[in-house]
C-alpha positions as CSV (number, residue, x, y, z in Angstrom):
1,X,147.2,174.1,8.4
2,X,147.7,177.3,10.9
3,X,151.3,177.7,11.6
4,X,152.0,178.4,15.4
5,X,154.5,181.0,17.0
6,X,157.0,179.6,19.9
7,X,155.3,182.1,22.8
8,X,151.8,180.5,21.8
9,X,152.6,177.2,21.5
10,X,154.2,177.7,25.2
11,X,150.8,179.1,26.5
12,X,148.7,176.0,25.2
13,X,151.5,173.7,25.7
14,X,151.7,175.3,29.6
15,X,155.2,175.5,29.6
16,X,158.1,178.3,28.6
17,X,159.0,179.8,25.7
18,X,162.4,178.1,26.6
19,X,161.0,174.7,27.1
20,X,159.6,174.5,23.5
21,X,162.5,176.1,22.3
22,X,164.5,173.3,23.8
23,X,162.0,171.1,22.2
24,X,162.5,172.4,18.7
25,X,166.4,172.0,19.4
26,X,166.2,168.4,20.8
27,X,164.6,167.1,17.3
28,X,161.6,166.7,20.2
29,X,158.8,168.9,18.5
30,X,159.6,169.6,14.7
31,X,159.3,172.9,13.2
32,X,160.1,175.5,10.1
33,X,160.6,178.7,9.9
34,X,157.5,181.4,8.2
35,X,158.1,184.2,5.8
36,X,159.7,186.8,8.4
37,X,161.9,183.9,9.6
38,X,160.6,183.4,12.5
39,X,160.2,179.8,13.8
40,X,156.9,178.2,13.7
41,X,154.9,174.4,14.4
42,X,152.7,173.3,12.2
43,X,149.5,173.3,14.0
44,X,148.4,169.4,13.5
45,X,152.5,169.1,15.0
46,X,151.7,170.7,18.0
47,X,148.1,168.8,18.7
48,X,150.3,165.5,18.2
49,X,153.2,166.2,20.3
50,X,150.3,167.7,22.8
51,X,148.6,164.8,22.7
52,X,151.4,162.3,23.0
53,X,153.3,164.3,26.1
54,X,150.0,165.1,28.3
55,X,150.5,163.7,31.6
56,X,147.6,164.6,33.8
57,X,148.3,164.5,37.2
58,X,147.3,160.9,38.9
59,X,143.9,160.4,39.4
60,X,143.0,160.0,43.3
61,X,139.6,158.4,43.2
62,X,140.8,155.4,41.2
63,X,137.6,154.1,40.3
64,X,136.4,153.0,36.6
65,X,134.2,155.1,35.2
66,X,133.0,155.7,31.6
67,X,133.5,159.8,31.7
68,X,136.2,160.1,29.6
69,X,136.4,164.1,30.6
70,X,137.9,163.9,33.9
71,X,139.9,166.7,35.6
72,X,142.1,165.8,38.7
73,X,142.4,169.2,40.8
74,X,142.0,171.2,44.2
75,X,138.8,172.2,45.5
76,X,139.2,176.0,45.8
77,X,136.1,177.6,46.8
78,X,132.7,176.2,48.7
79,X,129.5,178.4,48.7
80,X,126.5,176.6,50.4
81,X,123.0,177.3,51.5
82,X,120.9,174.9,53.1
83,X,120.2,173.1,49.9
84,X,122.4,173.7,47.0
85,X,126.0,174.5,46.8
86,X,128.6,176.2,44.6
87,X,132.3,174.0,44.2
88,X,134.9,176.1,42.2
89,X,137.9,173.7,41.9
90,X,141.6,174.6,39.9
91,X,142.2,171.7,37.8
92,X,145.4,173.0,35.8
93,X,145.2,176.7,34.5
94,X,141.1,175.5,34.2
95,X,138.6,176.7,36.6
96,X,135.4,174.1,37.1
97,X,132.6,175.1,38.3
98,X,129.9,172.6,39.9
99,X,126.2,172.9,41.4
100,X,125.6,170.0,43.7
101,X,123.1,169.6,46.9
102,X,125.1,170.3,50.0
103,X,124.1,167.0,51.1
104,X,126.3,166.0,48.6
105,X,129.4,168.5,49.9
106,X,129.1,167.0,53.1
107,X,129.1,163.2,52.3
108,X,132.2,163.6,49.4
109,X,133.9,165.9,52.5
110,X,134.4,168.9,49.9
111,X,136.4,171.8,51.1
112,X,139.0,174.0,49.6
113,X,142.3,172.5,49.8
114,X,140.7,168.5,49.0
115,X,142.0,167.1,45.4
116,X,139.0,165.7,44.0
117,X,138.4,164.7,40.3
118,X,135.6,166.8,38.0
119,X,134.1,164.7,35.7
120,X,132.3,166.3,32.4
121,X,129.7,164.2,30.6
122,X,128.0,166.5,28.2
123,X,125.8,166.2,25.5
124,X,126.7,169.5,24.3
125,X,130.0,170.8,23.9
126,X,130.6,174.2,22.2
127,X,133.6,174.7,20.3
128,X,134.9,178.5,19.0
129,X,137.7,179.5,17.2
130,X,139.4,182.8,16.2
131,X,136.9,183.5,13.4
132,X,137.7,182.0,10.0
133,X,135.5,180.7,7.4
134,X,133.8,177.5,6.7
């Protein structure tokens, strides 16, 4: 299991290197300490306490759906012709990008500055890593 330095766990937690380290010294988020003495989270650790503390922001639609990928954010960017049309929204630190008809932008009332909700239903979805073997 990787072992996970403070400053990194703050970038994919979102937060400061403060805040974890507040964490760590609250008995909130466990961790040890590596060979140079540095303090580190377990990797599996950090996915937990990720998982358990994620607090997405409320949803606005409010309707049941069975996307499980949903992405509450701000609609930052319209591009449209007279058919098709480009939506960039900032959903978190996440860019989404959507093709749509511009009928479509016109009836949902899309334009930078409304929170809308990006849904994801894939049947591919490409994972990478840092290298390593398998």
């Amino acid at each position: 299991m990787p072992d996970i330095r403070i400053r990194d766990a703050a970038v994919l937690l979102g937060v400061s290197d403060d805040t974890v380290r507040r964490w760590i010294d609250g008995g909130a988020l466990p961790a040890s300490r590596d060979e140079s003495g540095r303090k580190v989270i377990a990797g599996d650790v950090l996915a937990d306490f990720a998982r358990q503390h994620a607090a997405p922001p409320p949803d606005p639609v409010g309707v049941a759906s069975s996307a499980r990928n949903r992405f509450v954010g701000l609609v930052t960017e319209v591009r449209s012709d007279r058919v098709m049309s480009e939506v960039q929204m900032q959903c978190g630190p996440f860019t989404v990008v959507s093709l749509m008809s511009t009928e479509s932008v016109r009836q949902l009332g899309l334009e930078p500055g409304v929170v809308a909700v990006a849904m994801v239903k894939a049947t591919t979805v490409i994972v990478e890593t840092a290298g390593g073997t398998s």
